[in-house]
C-alpha positions as a Markdown table, in Angstrom:
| # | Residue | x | y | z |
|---|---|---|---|---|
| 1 | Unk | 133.6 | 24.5 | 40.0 |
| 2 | Unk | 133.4 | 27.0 | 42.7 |
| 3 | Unk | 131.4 | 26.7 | 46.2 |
| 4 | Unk | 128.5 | 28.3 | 47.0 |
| 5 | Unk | 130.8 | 29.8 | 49.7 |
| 6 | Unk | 133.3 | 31.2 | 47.2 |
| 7 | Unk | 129.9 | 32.4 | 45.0 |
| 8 | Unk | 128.9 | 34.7 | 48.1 |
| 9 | Unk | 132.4 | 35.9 | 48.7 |
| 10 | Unk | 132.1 | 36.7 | 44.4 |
| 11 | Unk | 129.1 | 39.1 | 45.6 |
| 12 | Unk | 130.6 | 40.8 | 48.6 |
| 13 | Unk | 133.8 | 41.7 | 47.5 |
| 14 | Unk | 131.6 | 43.0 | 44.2 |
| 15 | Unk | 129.3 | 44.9 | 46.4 |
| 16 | Unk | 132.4 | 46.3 | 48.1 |
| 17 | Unk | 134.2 | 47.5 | 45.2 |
| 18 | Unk | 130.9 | 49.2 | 43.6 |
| 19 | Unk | 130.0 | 50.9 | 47.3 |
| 20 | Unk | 134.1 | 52.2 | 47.4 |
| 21 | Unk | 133.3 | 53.6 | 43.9 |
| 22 | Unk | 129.8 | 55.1 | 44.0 |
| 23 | Unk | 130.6 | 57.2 | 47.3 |
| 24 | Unk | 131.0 | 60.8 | 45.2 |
| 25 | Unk | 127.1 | 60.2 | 44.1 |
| 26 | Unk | 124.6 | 59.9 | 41.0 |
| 27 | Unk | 126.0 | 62.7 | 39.2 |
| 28 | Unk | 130.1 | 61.6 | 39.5 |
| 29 | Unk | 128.4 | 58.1 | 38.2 |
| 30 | Unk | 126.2 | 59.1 | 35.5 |
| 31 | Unk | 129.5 | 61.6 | 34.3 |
| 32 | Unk | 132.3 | 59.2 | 34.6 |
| 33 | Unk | 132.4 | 56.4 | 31.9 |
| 34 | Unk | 135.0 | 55.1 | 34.1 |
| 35 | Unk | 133.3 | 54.3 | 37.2 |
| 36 | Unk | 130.2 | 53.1 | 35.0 |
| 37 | Unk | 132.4 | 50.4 | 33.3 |
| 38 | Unk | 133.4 | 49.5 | 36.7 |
| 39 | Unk | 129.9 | 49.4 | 38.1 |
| 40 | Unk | 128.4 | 47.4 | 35.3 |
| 41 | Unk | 131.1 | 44.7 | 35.7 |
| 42 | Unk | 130.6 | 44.1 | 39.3 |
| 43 | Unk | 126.5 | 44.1 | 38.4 |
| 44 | Unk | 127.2 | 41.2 | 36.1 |
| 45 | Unk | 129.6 | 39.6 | 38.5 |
| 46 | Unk | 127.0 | 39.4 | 41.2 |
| 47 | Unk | 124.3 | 38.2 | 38.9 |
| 48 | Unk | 126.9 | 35.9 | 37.4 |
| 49 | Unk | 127.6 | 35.1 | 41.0 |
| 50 | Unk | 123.8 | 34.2 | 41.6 |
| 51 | Unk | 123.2 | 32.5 | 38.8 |
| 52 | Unk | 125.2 | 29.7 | 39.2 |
| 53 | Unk | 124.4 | 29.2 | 42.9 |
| 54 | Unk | 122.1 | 25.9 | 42.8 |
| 55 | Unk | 118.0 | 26.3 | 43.1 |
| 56 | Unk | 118.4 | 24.8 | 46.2 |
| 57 | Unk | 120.2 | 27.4 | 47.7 |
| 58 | Unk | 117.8 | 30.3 | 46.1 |
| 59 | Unk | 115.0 | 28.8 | 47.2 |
| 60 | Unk | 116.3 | 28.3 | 50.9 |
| 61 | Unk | 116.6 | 32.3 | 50.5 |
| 62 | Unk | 113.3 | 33.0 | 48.8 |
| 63 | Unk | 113.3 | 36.7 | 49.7 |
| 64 | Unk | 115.7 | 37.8 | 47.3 |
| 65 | Unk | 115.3 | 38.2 | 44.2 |
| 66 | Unk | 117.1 | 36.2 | 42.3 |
| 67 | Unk | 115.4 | 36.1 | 39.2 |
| 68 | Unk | 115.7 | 39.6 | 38.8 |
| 69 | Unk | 119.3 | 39.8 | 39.8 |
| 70 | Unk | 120.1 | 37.6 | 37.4 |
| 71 | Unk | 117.6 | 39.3 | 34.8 |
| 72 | Unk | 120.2 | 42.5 | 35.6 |
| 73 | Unk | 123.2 | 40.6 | 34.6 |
| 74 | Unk | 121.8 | 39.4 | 31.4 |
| 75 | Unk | 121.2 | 43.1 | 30.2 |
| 76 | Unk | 124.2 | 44.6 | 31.3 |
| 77 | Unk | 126.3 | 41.5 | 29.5 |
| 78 | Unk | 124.3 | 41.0 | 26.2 |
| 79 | Unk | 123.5 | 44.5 | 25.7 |
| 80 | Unk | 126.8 | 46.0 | 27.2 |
| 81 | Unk | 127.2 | 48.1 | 23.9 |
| 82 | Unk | 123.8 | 49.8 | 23.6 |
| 83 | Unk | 124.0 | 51.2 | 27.1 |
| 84 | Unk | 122.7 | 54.5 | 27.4 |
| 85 | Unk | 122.4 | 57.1 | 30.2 |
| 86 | Unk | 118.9 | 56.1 | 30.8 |
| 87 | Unk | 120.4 | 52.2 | 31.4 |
| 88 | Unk | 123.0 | 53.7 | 33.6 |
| 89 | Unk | 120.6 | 55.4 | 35.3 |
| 90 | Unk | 118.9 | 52.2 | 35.7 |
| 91 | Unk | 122.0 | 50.6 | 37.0 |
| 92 | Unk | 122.3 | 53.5 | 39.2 |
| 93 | Unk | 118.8 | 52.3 | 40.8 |
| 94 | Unk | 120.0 | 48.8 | 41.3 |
| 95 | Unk | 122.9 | 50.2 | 43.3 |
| 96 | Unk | 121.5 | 53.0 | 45.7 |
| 97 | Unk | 117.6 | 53.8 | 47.2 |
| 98 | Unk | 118.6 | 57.6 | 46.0 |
């Protein structure tokens, strides 16, 4: 079982790799299957990530929102295959304020 420690790290490095590959914008993401597949995955590994961090721990950090996070995760992994632009666009929103 991994540590809550190694469950943060999970997120980081996730956010990391989605921030190196969402630098060119919106329009290089919602044209580049690519860097959407890449995107998605490291989505579901940070609510992965999240949900198997104990309730303890989410409710010492009761800010974020971890129910939604997760929520995110669930969608992206169970209905991987009916994504359309409009869910990428979504996915877009979870990733950037623009």
């Amino acid at each position: 079982m991994r540590s809550e420690q190694e469950r943060l790290l999970d997120i980081l490095e996730a956010i990391e790799r989605i921030e190196k590959y969402t630098r060119r914008g919106k329009a290089v993401f919602l044209t580049d299957e690519l860097i959407q597949n890449w995107v998605v995955n490291h989505i579901a590994v940070i609510g992965e990530a999240c949900r198997a961090l104990p309730n303890e721990f989410q409710a010492r950090y009761a800010g974020i929102p971890w129910a939604d996070i997760i929520a995110m995760r669930n969608i992206l992994v169970h209905h991987f295959l009916e994504l359309t632009k409009t869910q990428y666009g979504r996915s877009w929103k979870t990733i950037s304020p623009n």
